[in-house]
C-alpha positions in Angstrom: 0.0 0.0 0.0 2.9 2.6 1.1 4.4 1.8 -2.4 1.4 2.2 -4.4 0.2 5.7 -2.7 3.9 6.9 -3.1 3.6 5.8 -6.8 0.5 7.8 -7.7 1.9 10.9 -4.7 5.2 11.0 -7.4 3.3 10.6 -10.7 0.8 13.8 -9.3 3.8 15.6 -8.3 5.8 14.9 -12.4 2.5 15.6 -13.8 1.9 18.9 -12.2 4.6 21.2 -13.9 3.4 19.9 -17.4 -0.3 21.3 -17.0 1.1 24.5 -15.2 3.3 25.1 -18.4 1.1 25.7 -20.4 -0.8 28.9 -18.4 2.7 29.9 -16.7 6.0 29.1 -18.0 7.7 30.6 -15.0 5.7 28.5 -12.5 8.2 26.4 -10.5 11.2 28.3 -11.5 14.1 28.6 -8.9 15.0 32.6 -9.8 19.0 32.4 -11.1 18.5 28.8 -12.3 17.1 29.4 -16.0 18.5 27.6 -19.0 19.4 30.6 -20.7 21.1 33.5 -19.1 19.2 36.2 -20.6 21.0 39.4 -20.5 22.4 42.8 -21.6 25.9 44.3 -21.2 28.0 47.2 -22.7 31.6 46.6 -23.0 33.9 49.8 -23.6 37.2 51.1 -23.5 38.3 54.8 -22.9 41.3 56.0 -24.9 41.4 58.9 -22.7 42.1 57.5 -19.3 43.0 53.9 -20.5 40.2 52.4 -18.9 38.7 49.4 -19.8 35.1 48.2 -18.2 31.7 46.3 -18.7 28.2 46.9 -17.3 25.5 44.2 -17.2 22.3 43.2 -16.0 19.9 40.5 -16.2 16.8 38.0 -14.6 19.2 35.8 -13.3 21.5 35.1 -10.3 24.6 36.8 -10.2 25.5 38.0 -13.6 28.2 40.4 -12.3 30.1 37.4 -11.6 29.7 35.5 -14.7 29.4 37.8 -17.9 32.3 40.2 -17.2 36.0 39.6 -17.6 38.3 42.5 -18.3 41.8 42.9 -17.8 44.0 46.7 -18.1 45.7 47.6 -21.1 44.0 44.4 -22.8 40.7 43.9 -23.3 37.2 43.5 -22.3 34.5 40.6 -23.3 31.0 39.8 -21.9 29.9 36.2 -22.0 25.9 35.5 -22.0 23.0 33.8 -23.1 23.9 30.1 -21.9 27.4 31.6 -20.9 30.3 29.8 -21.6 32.9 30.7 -18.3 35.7 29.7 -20.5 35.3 32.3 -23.2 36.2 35.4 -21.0 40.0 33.9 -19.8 40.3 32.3 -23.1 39.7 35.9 -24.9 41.8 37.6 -22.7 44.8 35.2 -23.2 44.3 35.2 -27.4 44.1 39.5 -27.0 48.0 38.8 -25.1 48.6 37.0 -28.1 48.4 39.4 -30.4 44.9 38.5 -32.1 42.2 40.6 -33.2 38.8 40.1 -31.1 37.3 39.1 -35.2 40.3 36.5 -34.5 39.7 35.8 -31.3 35.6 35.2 -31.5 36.2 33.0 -34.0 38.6 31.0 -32.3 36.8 30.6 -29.0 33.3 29.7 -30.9 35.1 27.4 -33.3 36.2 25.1 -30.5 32.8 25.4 -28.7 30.4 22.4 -30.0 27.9 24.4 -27.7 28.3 28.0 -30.0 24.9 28.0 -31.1 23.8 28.5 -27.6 26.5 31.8 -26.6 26.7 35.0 -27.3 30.0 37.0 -26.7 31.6 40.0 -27.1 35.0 41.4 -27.6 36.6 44.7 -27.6 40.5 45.5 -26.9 42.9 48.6 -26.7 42.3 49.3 -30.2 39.3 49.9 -29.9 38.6 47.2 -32.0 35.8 45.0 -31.5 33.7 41.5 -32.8 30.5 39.8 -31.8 28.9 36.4 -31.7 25.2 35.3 -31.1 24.4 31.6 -31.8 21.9 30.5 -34.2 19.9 29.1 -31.3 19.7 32.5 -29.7 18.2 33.7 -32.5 15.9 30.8 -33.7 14.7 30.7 -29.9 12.8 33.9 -30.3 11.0 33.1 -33.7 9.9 29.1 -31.8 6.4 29.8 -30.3 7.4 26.3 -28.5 9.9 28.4 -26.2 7.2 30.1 -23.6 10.0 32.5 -22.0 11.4 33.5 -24.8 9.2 33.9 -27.9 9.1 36.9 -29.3 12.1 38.1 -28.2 15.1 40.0 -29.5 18.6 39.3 -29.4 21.9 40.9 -31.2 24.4 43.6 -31.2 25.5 47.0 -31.6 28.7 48.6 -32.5 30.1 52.1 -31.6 33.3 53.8 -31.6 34.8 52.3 -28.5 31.9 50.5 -27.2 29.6 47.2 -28.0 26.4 46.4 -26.4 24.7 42.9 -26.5 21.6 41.3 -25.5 19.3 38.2 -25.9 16.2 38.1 -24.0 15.1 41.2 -24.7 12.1 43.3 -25.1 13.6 44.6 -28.3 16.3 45.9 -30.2 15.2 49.5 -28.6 16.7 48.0 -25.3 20.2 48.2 -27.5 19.7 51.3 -29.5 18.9 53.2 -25.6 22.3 51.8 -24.2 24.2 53.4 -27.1 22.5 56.3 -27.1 23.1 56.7 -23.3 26.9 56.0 -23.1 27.5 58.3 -26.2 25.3 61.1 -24.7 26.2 60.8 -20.9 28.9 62.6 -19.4 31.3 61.8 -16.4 33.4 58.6 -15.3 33.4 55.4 -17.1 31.5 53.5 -14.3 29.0 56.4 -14.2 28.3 56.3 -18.1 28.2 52.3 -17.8 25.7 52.4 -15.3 23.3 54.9 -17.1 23.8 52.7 -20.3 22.4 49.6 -18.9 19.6 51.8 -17.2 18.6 53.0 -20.4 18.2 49.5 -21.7 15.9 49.0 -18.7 14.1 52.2 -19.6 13.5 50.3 -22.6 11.8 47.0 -21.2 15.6 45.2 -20.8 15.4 41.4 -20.0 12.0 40.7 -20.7 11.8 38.2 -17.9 12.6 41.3 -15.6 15.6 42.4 -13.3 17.9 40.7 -10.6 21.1 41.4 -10.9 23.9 43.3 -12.5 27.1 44.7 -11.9 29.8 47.2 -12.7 33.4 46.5 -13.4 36.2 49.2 -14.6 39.9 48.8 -14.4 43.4 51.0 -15.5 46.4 50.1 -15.8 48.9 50.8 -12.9 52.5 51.4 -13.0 52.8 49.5 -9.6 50.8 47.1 -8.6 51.6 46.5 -5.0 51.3 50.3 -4.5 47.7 50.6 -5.4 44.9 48.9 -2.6 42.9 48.0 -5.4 45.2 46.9 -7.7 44.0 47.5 -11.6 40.4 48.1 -10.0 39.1 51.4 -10.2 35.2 50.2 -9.8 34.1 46.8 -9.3 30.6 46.4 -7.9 28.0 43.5 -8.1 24.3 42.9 -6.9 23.7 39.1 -7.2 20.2 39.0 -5.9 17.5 41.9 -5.5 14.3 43.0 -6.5 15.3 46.5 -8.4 19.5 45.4 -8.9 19.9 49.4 -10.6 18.7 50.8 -7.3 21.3 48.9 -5.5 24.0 49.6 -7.6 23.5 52.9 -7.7 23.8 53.2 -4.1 26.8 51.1 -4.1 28.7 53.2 -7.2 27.8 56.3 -4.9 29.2 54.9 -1.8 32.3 54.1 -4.4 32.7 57.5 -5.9 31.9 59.5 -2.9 35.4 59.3 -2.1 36.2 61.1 -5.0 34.2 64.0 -3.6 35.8 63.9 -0.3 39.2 64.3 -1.7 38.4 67.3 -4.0 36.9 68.9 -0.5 39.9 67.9 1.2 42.0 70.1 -1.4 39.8 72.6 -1.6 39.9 73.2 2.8 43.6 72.9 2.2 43.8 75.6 -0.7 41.4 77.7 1.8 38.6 77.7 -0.4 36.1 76.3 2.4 32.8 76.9 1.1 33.9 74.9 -1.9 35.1 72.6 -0.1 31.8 72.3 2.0 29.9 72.0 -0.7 31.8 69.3 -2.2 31.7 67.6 1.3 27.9 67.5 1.2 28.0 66.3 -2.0 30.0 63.1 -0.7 27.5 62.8 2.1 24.3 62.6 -0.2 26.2 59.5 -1.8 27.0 58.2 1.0 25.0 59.2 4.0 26.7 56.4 6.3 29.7 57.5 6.5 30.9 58.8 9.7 33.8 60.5 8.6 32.4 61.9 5.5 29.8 63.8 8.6 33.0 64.6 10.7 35.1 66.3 8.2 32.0 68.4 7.1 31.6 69.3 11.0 35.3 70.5 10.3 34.5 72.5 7.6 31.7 74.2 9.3 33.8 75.0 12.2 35.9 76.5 10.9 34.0 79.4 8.7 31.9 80.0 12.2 29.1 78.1 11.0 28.7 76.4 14.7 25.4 75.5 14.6 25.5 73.4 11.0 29.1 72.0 12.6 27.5 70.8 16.1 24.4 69.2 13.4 27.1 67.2 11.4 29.3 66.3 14.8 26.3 65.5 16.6 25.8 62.8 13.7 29.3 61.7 13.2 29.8 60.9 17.4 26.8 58.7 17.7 28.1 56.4 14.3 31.5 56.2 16.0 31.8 57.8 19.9 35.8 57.0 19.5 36.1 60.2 17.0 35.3 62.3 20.7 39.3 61.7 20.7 39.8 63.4 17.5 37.3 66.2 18.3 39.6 66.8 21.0 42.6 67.7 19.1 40.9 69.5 16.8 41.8 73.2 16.6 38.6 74.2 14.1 36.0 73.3 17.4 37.9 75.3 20.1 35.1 78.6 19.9 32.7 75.7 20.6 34.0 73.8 23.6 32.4 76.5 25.5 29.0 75.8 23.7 26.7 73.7 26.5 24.9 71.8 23.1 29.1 70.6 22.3 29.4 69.9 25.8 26.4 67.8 26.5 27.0 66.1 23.5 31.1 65.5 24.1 30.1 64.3 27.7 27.2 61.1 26.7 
């Protein structure tokens, strides 16, 4: 008896996902585990500053980790669809070679009896650049068979400098607004690939929706050990979240506030201290959490008699860390104020 009702228990429980199909093919899906890794990324390089980098997002788990492989003064490549891991090393090692990324695409599908599946992209120093989507990438969105992704849109697009690629998409518009967007968009390479794969959003992006993304730059370095980060001037990832641009962005903030507090920094040294303040604030609206960020601006304040802004952002920076009470101490800029009975109070908790 136990056997038979276990029989008929697991032949309900196969049955099941083959009715649901065909009213939901999403039903049952473990989010991250789809057979193909529908996406769109922007690979680029920046003759200016030397700076390589590539942007991506997409329904699935973790794409910042998979799609992007970049290396300074060589080349960038994005690997998607139903990625091949192997492609991005493989690329990278062929650029050091000496081959073109027309070269190198060929080679890497060549030897891949699963090609018809990948898409890839390559761009080096050059600014040269090739593509690759797989006849199954394509078909896959003309087959009314394939429920997740039928009527679809995947390719390419080329610009001076830049490629963007997609499969899974809403349409090619999702493309045509991430070139638009990196051409049109000023400021630092991680900002510009950020608001390019935004854009593609704007546009309807992975048509199964959003999940993750992330955000890789690097530059070449005459010393390795010398720099914390090594080659890294950006690398940021959200693997898992409901809205992944919203949590990027906050992360690139946090990144790139510090370049706000340094030009603050040099501006309080060169005496220019309202510049310098409202560079400082700046740096705190992109990062908010920041203790120190709220210390030095308490600094700043202090010491253009502004005491009553300055005990606001020390009053915010003691509670995040009490131990900078030592620092306040030695700090010349809050002498008028340790007479104050607000600066005392709050130097005595």
């Amino acid at each position: 008896m136990k056997i038979f009702l276990s029989s008929i228990i697991l032949l309900a429980i196969l049955a099941v996902p083959c009715v649901a199909q065909n009213h939901d093919p999403f039903q049952g899906q473990i989010p991250g585990q789809e057979t193909w890794f529908g996406t769109f990324s922007i690979i680029a390089f920046d003759p200016a500053t030397n700076q390589l980098g590539v942007g991506v997002q997409s329904r699935a788990f973790g794409a910042g980790a998979i799609v992007p492989w970049v290396e300074a003064g060589v080349g960038a490549v994005a690997t998607q669809a139903a990625a091949n891991r192997t492609y991005g090393p493989k690329a990278i090692e062929l650029l050091k070679q000496g081959l073109s990324p027309e070269e190198v695409v060929k080679r890497i599908t060549d030897e891949d009896p699963g090609r018809d599946t990948r898409q890839v992209s390559v761009l080096d120093v050059k600014g040269r650049m090739a593509s690759y989507t797989g006849k199954r990438v394509i078909d896959r969105d003309n087959d009314p068979k394939d429920h997740v992704h039928f009527g679809d849109f995947a390719g390419s697009i080329h610009g001076k400098n830049y490629s963007v690629q997609g499969n899974t998409l809403a349409s090619e518009d999702v493309l045509k607004a991430m070139a638009a967007a990196w051409e049109n968009t000023k400021g630092e390479m991680a900002e510009r690939l950020l608001a390019a794969i935004e854009a593609g959003q704007s546009k309807g992006g992975d048509s199964r929706g959003m999940q993750s993304g992330g955000i890789i730059v690097v530059q070449p370095v005459k010393d390795l050990t010398a720099s914390l980060q090594g080659d890294r001037v950006v690398e940021i990832r959200v693997d898992d979240a409901e809205n992944p641009f919203k949590e990027l962005r906050r992360i690139l903030n946090v990144r790139m506030s510090g370049n706000h507090t340094t030009a603050a920094a040099q501006l309080a040294k060169d005496g220019k201290l309202k510049e310098a303040i409202a560079e400082q604030k700046v740096a705190l609206d992109m990062n908010p959490k920041n203790e120190q960020i709220s210390y030095n601006l308490a600094v700043y304040y202090a010491r253009v008699g502004d005491f009553k802004n300055s005990l606001a952002s020390l009053t915010v920076a003691v509670h995040k860390q009490p131990r900078l009470k030592m620092d306040v101490a030695e700090e010349t800029a809050f002498d008028k104020m340790k007479g104050m009975a607000d600066f005392k109070r709050l130097m005595q908790k």
